[in-house]
C-alpha positions in Angstrom: 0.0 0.0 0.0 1.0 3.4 -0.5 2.7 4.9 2.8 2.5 8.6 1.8 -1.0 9.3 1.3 -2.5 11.2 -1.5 -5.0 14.0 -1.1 -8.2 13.7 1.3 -11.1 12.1 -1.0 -14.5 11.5 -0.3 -15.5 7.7 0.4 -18.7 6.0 0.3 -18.8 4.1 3.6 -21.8 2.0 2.7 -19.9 0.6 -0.1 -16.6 0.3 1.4 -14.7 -3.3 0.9 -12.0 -3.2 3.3 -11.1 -7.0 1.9 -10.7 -5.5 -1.5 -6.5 -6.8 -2.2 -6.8 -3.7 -4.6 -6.9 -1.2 -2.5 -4.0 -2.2 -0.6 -1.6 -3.5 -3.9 -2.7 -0.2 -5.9 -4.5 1.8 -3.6 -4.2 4.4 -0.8 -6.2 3.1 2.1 -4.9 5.8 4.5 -7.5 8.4 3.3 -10.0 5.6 3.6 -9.2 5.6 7.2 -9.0 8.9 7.5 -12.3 9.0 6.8 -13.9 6.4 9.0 -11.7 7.6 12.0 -13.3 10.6 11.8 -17.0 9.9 10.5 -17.2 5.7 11.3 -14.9 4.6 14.1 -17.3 1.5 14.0 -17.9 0.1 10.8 -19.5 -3.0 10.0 -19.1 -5.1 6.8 -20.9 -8.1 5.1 -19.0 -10.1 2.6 -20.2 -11.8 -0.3 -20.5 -15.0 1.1 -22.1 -13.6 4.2 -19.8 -13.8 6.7 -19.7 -10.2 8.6 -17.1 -8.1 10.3 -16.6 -4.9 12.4 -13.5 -2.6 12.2 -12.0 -0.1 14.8 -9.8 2.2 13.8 -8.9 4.9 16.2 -5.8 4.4 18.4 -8.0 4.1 21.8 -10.2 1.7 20.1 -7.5 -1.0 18.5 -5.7 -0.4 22.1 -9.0 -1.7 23.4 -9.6 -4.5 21.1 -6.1 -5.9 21.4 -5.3 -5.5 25.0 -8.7 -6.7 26.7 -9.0 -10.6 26.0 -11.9 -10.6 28.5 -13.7 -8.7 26.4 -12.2 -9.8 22.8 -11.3 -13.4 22.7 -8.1 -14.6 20.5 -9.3 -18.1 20.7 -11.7 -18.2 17.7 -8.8 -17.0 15.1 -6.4 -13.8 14.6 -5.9 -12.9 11.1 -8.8 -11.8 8.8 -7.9 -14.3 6.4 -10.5 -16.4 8.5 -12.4 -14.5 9.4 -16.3 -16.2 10.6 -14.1 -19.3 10.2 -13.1 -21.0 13.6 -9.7 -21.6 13.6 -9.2 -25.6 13.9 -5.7 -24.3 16.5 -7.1 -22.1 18.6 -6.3 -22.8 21.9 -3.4 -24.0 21.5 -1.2 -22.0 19.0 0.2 -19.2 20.9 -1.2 -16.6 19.2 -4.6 -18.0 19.0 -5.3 -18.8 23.0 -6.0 -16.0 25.8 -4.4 -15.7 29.0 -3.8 -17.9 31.9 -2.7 -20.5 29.0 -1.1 -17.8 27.0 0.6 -16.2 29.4 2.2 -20.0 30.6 3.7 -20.8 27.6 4.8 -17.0 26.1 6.4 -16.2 30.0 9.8 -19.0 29.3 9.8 -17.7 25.9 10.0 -14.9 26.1 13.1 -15.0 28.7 15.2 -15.7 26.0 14.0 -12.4 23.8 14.0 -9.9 26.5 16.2 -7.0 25.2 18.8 -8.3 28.3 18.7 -11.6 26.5 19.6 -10.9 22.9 21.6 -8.1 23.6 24.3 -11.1 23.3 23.3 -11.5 19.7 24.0 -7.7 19.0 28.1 -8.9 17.3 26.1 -11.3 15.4 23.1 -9.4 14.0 25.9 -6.6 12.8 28.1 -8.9 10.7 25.1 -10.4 9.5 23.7 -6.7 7.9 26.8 -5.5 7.0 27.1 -9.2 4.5 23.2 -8.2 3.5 24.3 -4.4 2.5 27.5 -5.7 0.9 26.4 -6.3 -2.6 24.0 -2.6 -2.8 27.4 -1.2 -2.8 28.5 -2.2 -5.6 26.7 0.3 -7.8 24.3 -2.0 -9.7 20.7 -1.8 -9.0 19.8 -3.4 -5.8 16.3 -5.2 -4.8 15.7 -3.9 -1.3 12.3 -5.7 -0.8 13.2 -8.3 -2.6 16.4 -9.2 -0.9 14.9 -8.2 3.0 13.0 -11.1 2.8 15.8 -13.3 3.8 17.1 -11.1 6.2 15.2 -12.2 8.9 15.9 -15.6 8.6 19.6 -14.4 8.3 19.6 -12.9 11.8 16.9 -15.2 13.2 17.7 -18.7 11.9 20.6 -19.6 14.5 18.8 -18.1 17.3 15.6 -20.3 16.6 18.3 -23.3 15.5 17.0 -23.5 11.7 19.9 -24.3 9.1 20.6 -22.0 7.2 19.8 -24.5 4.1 16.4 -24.3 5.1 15.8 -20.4 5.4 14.6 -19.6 1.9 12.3 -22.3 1.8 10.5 -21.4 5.3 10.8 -17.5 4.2 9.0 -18.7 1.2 6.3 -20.5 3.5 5.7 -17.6 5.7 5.1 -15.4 3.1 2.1 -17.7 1.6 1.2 -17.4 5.0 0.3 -14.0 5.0 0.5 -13.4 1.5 -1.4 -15.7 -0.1 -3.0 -13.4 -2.8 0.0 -12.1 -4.2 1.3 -13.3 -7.3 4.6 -14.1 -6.0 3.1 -16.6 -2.9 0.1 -17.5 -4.4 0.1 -21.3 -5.4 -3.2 -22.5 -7.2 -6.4 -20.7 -5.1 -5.8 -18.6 -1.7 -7.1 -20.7 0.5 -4.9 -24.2 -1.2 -2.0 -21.3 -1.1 -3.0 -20.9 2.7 -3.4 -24.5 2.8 -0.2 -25.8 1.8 2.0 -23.6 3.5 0.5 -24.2 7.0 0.8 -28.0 6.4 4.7 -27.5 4.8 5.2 -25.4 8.4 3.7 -27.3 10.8 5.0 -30.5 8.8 8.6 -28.6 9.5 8.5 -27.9 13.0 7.2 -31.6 13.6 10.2 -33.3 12.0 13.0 -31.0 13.8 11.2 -31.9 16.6 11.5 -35.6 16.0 15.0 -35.4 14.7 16.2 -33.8 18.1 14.5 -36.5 20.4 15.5 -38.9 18.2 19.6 -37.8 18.3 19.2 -36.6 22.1 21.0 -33.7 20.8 20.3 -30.4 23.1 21.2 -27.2 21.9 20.1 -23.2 23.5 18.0 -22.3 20.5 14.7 -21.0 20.8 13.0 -23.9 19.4 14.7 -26.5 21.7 13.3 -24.4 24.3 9.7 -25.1 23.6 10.2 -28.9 24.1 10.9 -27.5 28.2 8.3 -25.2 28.1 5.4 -26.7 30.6 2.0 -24.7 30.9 0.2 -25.8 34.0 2.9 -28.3 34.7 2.2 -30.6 31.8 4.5 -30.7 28.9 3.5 -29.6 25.6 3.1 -32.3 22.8 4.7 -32.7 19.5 1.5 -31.3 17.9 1.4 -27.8 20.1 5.4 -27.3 19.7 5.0 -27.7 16.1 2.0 -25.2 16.3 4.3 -22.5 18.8 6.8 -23.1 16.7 5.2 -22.3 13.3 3.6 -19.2 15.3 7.3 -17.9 16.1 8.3 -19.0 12.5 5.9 -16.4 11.1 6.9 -13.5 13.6 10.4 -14.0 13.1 10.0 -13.7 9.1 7.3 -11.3 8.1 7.0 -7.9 9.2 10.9 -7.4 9.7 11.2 -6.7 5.7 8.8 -4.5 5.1 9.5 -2.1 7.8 12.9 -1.7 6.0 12.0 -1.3 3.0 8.6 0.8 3.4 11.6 2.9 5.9 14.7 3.5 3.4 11.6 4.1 0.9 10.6 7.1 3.2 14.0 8.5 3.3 15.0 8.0 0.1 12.0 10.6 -0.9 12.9 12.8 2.3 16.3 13.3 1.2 16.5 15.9 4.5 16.0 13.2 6.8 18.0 11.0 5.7 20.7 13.9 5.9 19.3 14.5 9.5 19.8 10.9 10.5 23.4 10.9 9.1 24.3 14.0 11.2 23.6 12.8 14.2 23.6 9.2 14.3 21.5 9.2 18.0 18.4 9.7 15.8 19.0 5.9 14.8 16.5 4.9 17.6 14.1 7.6 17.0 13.8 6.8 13.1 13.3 3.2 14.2 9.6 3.6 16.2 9.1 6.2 13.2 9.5 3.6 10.9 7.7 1.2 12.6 4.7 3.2 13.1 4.9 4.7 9.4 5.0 1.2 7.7 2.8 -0.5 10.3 3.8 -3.7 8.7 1.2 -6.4 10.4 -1.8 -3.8 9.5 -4.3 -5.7 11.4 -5.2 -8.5 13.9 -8.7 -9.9 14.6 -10.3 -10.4 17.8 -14.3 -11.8 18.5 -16.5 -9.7 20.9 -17.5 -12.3 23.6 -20.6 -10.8 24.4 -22.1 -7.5 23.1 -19.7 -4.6 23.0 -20.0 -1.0 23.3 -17.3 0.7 21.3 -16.7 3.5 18.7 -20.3 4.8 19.1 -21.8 1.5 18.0 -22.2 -2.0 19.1 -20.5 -5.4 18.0 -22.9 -8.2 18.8 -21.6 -11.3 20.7 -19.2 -13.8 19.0 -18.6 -10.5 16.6 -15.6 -11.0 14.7 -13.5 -7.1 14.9 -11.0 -6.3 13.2 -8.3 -3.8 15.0 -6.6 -1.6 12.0 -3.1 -1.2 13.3 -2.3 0.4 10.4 -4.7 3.0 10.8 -4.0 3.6 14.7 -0.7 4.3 14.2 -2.2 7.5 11.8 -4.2 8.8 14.4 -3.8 12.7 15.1 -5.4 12.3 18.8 -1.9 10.3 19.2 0.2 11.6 16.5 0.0 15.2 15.3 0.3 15.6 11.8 0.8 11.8 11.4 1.5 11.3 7.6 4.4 13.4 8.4 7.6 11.1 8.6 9.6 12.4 11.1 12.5 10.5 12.4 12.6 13.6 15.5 8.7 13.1 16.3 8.1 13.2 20.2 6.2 10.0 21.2 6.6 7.6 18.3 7.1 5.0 20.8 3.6 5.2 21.2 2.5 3.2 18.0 1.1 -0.4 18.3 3.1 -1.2 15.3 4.0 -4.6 17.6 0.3 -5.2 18.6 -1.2 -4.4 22.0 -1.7 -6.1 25.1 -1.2 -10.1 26.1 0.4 -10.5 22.2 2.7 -7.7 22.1 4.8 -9.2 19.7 7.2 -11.6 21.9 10.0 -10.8 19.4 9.8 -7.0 19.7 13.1 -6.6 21.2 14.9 -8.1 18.8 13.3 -6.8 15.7 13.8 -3.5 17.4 17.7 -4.0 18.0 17.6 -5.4 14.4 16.0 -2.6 12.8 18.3 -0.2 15.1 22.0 -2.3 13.8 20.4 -2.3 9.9 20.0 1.6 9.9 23.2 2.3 11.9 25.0 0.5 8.8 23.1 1.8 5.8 23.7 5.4 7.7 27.5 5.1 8.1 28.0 3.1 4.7 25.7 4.8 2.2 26.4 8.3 1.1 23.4 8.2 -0.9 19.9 6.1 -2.3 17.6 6.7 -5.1 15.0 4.6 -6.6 15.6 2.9 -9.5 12.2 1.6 -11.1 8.4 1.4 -9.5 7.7 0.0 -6.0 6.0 -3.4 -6.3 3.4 -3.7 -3.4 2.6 -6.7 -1.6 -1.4 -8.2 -2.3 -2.7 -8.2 0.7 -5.0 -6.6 3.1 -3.1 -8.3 6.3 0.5 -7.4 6.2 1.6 -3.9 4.6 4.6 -4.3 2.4 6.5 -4.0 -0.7 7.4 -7.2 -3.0 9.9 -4.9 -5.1 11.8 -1.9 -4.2 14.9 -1.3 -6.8 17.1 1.3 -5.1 20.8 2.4 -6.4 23.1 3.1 -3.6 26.9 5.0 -3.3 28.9 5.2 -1.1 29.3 7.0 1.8 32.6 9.0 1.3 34.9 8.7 4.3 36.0 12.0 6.2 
């Protein structure tokens, strides 16, 4: 979708399709939510088929939404891809069940990504980037979006204790995850693209996990950890590690690449704050939570009212399905003055939900933010300059915001 948004339009609420993959691979949706912010906070949708949705999208509401599980249940489904279709691993995948359950299995996880923890990974990380940035100095045209999509599993793969033969494969996976419209994802229909990649990941996880109890081998990755991890005192099974696991698979690989490309993209046509950035390299932070809230890469999550819901000026009935526009929250001016400004000096940016809300801030947060903060110290101190070099390609989808295609020519940053 387009980050900078064109000009204020009008918008005909009673025919809006927020589900239309148009809107988001050619389209300008911020406008659209401009408009509902400010004239339908609540909005309600029927699809084709029937099935029915709400959407929220003021910051207060999405904060309310995402952070109150007594009142919006994860354990129905999370993504609007199936939406007012029970999913069949709620419960149990992580990012599908509410707290106490939630909490008990995310709590030893998520010791090993506090910022503390992977702080030790920081040496790492930096080598890794500065192989990744490598080749876009050499003067020829250079891929960004293309390219980032690996990046993760670059930086994330020995941590989870993936080898590295596998990572474009599972990259590949993830993406017709969450992609699974877009021409470069899509195999046969969205739902057997959907289909295939959740049985190939699952499928994954469940052999590594047999291969390791098999061999006896133990190791500190993230992965080996789950087969520790015991909610309520009971172990989990093959089936729910392999379900965790392809839950942390899909963090680790799909929002990380489109914050940096939707970010060098929005300095590349603010030339001044890029300049800014390379003046005083203690921005590096800042620009980060700008960049995450600008790109808003996860643009949604669902949630289901559990019984009937006041909210926005409107009502969503019980067992509601609601979607929270992150996207959309993170462009709010009640939070955000002048928000489709980018400005990497902006007071408060660490105020967006770019990482969700609540019991699901994204476990991973710390990492992709020390990620994000090494990736843009490097480009800074290495590149002199970027330009584009052809049309951004955007990612099909109404559930993550991103680019498939970003052609950028880089020089080098002279040395003083």
């Amino acid at each position: 979708m387009r980050l900078t948004p064109g000009p204020a339009r009008d918008v005909d609420l009673e025919c809006l399709d927020l589900f239309d993959l148009d809107l988001y691979s050619y389209g300008d949706p911020h406008p659209v939510w401009d408009v509902m912010r400010d004239k339908a906070p609540l909005h309600h949708q029927v699809l084709p088929d029937g099935r029915e949705f709400w959407s929220v999208t003021r910051y207060e509401d999405v904060c309310r939404v995402l952070g109150d599980h007594r009142e919006f249940t994860s354990e129905r489904g999370t993504t609007p891809t199936h939406v007012g279709i029970d999913d069949p691993a709620a419960g149990v995948l992580l990012t599908s069940t509410d707290p106490p359950r939630h909490t008990e299995v995310r709590r030893p996880i998520g010791t090993k990504l506090t910022a503390r923890a992977v702080k030790s990974w920081e040496d790492s990380i930096r080598r890794t980037i500065q192989r990744f940035l490598e080749p876009a100095l050499e003067g020829e045209t250079f891929d960004l979006a293309e390219k980032a999509l690996l990046l993760p599993a670059m930086v994330t793969g020995p941590l989870l204790g993936i080898p590295e033969k596998d990572w474009e494969e599972l990259v590949q996976l993830t993406a017709m995850v969450t992609a699974p419209s877009d021409p470069h994802f899509k195999t046969g229909s969205e739902a057997a693209t959907l289909a295939i990649a959740h049985h190939e990941l699952v499928t994954y996880v469940k052999e590594w996990v047999r291969t390791r109890r098999a061999s006896g081998a133990e190791d500190d990755s993230l992965l080996h950890h789950l087969m520790s991890v015991r909610p309520g005192g009971a172990p989990l099974s093959d089936e729910e590690i392999a379900l965790d696991g392809y839950s942390i698979l899909l963090g680790a690989n799909v929002t990380t690449p489109h914050t940096v490309s939707g970010t060098v993209q929005a300095l590349i046509e603010r030339p001044e704050q890029f300049e800014k950035a390379q003046a005083d390299p203690s921005l590096v932070p800042n620009l980060v939570e700008e960049g995450l809230r600008w790109t808003s890469a996860a643009c949604n999550f669902m949630r289901y009212a559990v019984d009937d819901v006041q909210i926005g000026g409107g009502t969503i009935p019980a067992r509601g399905a609601v979607v929270a526009w992150i996207g959309s929250a993170n462009r709010d001016a009640s939070q955000f003055p002048d928000p489709h400004e980018f400005d990497i000096t902006r007071a408060g940016a660490k105020r967006h939900v770019a990482f969700g809300f609540g019991p699901h801030f994204c476990i991973g947060g710390p990492l992709a933010r020390m990620t994000l903060r090494i990736f843009f110290e490097e480009l800074l101190q290495r590149f002199g300059s970027i330009e584009l070099d052809g049309e951004p390609q955007h990612l099909r989808s109404y559930f993550i915001a991103g680019m498939t295609h970003l052609p950028i020519v880089a020089q080098k940053r002279k040395t003083p």
